[in-house]
N, C-alpha and C positions, 0 to 999 in steps of 0.2 A: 679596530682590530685588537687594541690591547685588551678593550672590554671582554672578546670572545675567549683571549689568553687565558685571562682570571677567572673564567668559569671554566676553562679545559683543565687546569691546576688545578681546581678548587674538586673538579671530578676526580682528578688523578690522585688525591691525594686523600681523596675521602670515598673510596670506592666503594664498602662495604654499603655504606651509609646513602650514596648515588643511587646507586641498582635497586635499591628496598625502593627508595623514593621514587626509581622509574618505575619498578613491578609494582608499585600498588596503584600510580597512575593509571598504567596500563588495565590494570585489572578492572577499575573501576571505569574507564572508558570502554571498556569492550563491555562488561555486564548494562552500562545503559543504552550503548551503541545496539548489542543486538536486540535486545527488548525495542527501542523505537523502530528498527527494520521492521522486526516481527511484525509489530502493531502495526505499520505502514506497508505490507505489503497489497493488502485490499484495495489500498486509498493513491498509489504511487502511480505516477502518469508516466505508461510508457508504451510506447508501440507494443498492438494494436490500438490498449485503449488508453492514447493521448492526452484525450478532454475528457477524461472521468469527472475532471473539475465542474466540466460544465453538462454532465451523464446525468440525467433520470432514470431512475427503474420503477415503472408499474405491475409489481408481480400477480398480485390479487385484491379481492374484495371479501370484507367480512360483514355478515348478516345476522341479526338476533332476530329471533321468532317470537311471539309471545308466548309461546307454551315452553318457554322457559332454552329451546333448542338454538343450535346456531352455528353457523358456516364459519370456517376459517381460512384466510387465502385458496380463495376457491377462484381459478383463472376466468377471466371474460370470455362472452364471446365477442367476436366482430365487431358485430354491430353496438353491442354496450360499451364495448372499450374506443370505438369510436364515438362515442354519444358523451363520456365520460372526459375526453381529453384529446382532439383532434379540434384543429383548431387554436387553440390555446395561444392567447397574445405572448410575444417573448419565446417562443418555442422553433427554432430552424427548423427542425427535419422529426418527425416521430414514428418511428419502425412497428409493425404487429410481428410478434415472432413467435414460433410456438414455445408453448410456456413448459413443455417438458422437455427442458434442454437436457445437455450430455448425456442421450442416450445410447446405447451398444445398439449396431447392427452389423451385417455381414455384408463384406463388398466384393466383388471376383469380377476378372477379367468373363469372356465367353470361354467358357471351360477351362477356368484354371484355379489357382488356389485362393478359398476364400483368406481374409482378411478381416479379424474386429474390430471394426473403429469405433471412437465418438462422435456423434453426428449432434446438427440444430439445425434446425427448418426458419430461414428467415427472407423478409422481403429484400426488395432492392434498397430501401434506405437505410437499411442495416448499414451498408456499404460508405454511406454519406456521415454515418455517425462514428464509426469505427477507421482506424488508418490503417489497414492492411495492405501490405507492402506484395506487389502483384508480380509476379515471375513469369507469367507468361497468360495472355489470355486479359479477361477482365470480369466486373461483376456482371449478373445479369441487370436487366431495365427493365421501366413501371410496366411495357409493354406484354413481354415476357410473364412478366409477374401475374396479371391478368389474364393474359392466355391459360397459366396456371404450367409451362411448359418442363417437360423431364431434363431440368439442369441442374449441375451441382458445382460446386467449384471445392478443389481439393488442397491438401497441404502438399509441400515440396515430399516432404519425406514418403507421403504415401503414392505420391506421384512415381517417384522412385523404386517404392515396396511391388505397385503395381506392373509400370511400364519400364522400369531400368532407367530413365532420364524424367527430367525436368518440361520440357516442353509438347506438354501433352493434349493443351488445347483441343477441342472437335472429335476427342474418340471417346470411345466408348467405354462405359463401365458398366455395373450389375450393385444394385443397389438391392438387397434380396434376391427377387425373381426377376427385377424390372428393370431395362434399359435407363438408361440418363448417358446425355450428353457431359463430356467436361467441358463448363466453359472458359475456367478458370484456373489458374495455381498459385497459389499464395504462401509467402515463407512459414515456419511453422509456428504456429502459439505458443507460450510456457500455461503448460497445464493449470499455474495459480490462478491465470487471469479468466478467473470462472464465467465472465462475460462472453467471452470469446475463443476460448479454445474450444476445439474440433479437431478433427481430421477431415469431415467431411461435411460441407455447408448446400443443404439442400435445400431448394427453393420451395419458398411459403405464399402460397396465396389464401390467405382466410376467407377471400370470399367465395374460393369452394370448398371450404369447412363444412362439413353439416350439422347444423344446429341445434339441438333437441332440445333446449331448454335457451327462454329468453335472457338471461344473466351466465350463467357457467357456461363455458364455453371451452375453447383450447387457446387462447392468444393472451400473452403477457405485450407491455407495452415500454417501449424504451425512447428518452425525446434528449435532444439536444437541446441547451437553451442556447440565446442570444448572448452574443458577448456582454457582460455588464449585467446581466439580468440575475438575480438572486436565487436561490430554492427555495425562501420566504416568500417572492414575491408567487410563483409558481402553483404551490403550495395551496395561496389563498385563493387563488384563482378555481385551483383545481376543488376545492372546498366548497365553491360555489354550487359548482355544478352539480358536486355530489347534495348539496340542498334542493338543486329544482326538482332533483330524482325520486328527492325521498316521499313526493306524496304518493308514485305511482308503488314503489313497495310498499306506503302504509292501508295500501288497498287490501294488500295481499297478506295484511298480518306482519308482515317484517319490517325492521328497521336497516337501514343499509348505513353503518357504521366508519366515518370519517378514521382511517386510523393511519396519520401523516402521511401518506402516499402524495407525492411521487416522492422516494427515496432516493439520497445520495449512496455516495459510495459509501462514504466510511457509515452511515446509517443503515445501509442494504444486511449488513450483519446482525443486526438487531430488528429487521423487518419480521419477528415473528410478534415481537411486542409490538401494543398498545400505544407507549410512548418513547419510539426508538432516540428522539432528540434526549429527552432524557436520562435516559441509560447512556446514551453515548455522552451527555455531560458526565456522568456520575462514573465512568473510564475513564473519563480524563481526568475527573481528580484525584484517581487511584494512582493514576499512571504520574501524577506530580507528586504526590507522598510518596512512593514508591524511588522516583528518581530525586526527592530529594533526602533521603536517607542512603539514596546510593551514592551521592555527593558528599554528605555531612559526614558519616563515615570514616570513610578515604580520607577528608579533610582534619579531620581531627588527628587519626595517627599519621597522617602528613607532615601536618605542624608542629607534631612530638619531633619529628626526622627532622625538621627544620632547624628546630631551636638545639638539637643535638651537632647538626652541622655549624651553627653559627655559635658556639662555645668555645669550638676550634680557632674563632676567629676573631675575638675581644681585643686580644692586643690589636691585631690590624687594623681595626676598627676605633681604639681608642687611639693610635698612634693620626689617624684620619683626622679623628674629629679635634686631634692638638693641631693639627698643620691648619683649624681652618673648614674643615668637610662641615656641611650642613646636617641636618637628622633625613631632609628630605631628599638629596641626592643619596646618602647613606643608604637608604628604604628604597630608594627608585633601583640602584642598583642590585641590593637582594632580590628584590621583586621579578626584575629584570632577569638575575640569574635562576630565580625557581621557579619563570615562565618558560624559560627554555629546557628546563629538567621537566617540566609539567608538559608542554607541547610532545618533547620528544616520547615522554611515557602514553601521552594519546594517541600520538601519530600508529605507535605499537597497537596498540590498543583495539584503534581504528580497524588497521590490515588484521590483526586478529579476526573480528569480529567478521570481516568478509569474508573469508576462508571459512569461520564457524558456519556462516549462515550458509554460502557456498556449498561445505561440502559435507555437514553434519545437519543441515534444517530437514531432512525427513526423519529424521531421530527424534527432535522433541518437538516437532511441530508435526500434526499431524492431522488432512484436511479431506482425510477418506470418506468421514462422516458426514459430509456434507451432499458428495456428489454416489456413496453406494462406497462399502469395501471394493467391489470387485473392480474397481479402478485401480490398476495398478499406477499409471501413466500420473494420477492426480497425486495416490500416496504416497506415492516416490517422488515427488519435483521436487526441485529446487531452484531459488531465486536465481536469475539470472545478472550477472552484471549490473546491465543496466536498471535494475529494481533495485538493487544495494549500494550503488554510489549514483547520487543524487547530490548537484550543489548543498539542497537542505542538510543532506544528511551531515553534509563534510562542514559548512557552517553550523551545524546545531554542537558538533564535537569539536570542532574550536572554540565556540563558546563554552561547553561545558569543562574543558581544559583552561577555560579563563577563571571562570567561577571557584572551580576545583584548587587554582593557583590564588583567587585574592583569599578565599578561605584558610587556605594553610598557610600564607606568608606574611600575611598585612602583620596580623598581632607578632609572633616573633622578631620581624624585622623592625617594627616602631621600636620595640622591649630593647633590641641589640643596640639599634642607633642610638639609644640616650644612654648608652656607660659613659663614664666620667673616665677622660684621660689617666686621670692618676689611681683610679679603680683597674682600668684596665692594665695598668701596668702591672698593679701591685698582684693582679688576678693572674698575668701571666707569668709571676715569679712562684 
């Protein structure tokens, strides 16, 4: 108790000189706090998609010709993205979904007011790899799905747009010109989680696709792995395959082009390159420079404020080390005191950066590009809660509030603990 006294004194009495030291904590914790959100909002496991961790995405295939020409993420059909990655040792569940996701269509009761939504056409294993949280109703089955039958399942909110409540299982809607059953209602998506948001999830059977060509096709491909099982491991497997394939392309003049497929999450952002592992190293080391100059910084006129505070306090310190005090209880106790000036300036820092991300992330973050301007729903989101506070996140900024604090204190507080009693005296006169 008396510990926390001499740092409430030691605040009260050096206030000018506290507050700077908490504002630039603060500051510098929120500036790395919201850059790691940012960067982590692709890769963050949250309902719907939980096991991103353990998510594949198969978006396309690229093809060189010899006349110098060549395909790029150009969708499978069916039958190739089954030939290519079904089966696959280590792999629980793997979905065919159409590969032109979040697209605008019109939805209306029987004669009432249409409605825009985003719509994706996907199978029943969609359901088994994604955790969508069901309000009323359920998904469709592999039956179903063969039949190839008019089922859709909806979010809460359009449930609501549509019918006025929640529980709308078994009636009907208007998907264009065409009847569908609802068989489902599901709480609603945050638009970032580009896997999975919709408004409206329509049933995909690819095997009434029609085909016209033996490789492009309409079907992207999404697999679950086994617990324990790697994207390396997957990866080489799927490599394989893409090898038995290639003599029947080398028939036809082309090369069919290995280009790291199946992609993770945090790699899916970089699925237009070549070698997304490697750009996605060559971010990360951006993102370590970057956050360690936003630590070193901070740290340095931290440690000015430090040794500015600890001037005030030679005599108390020489008066210490006459009665006896060690250098290293001396130092534990500074330390000790400018981790709790250093914590409290993060903890700021921290909420900060929620509220930033919260309630200013379509300001400078912006993910129109990705899914079409005319998505208003995608270029306006914002993270939700539970995408912004994450143990990692709250552990990563405690530690960085550690770091921040052995940088700015070690060297002042050794410097102060070795005055000489009779320096310190003469210092205080």
């Amino acid at each position: 108790m008396n510990y926390f006294r001499q740092i409430y004194y030691e605040m009260k009495h050096q206030r000018m000189m506290t507050w700077v030291s908490i504002s630039g904590t603060a500051l510098a914790i929120f500036l790395v706090m919201a850059v790691i959100m940012a960067d982590r909002i692709n890769t963050v496991e949250v309902a719907p998609e939980s096991n991103r961790g353990r998510i594949l995405i198969c978006g396309g295939f690229n093809v060189d010709f010899e006349d110098g020409r060549s395909w790029s993420g150009m969708p499978y059909t069916f039958s190739f993205a089954k030939q290519l990655y079904e089966g696959i040792e280590g792999i629980d569940h793997i979905s065919f979904k159409l590969s032109r996701g979040g697209q605008k269509g019109w939805v209306h009761l029987k004669g009432g007011a249409t409605h825009n939504t985003t719509r994706i056409e996907v199978d029943n294993e969609f359901w088994n790899i994604y955790d969508f949280k069901f309000i009323d109703g359920r998904p469709y089955d592999a039956a179903e799905v063969a039949s190839n039958a008019k089922l859709v399942v909806i979010t809460q909110s359009l449930a609501r747009s549509l019918f006025g409540e929640d529980k709308v299982s078994g009636r009907e809607i208007y998907c264009g010109d065409f009847p569908y059953k609802v068989i489902g209602v599901v709480e609603d998506v945050n638009p970032l989680l580009s896997n999975t948001y919709a408004e409206v999830f329509k049933l995909y059977s690819p095997a009434f696709v029609r085909e016209n060509d033996r490789y492009i096709g309409d079907s992207e491909v999404i697999m679950l792995m086994s617990p324990g099982v790697t994207a390396e491991e997957i990866k080489s497997r799927v490599k394989e395959r893409f090898m038995k394939v290639q003599p029947q392309f080398a028939k036809e003049g082309m090369t069919l082009v290995y280009n790291q497929q199946p992609y993770t999450a945090a790699e899916q952002e970089f699925s237009s390159n070549f070698q997304p592992d490697r750009v996605l190293a060559s971010k990360k080391q951006r993102n370590l420079i970057m956050f360690a100059i936003l630590l070193l910084l901070p740290a340095i006129n931290l440690g000015s404020l430090t040794r500015g505070r600890l001037r005030h306090r030679v005599s108390e310190i020489g008066v210490r080390r006459a009665f006896g005090a060690t250098r290293s209880s001396i130092v534990r106790q500074i330390f000790g005191e400018n981790l709790i000036i250093t914590l409290l300036g993060g903890l700021i820092g921290l909420v900060v950066s929620f509220l930033f991300m919260k309630y200013l992330f379509h300001l400078f973050f912006n993910f129109s590009g990705i899914y079409g301007p005319g998505n208003l729903a995608i270029s306006h989101a914002t993270p939700d809660f539970s995408m912004l506070f994450t143990w990692d996140n709250f552990l990563l900024a405690f530690l960085f509030c550690f770091v921040l604090n052995t940088l700015s204190a070690t060297v002042p507080a050794w410097r102060a603990s070795g005055v000489e009693p009779a320096e310190a005296i003469s210092f205080s006169h």
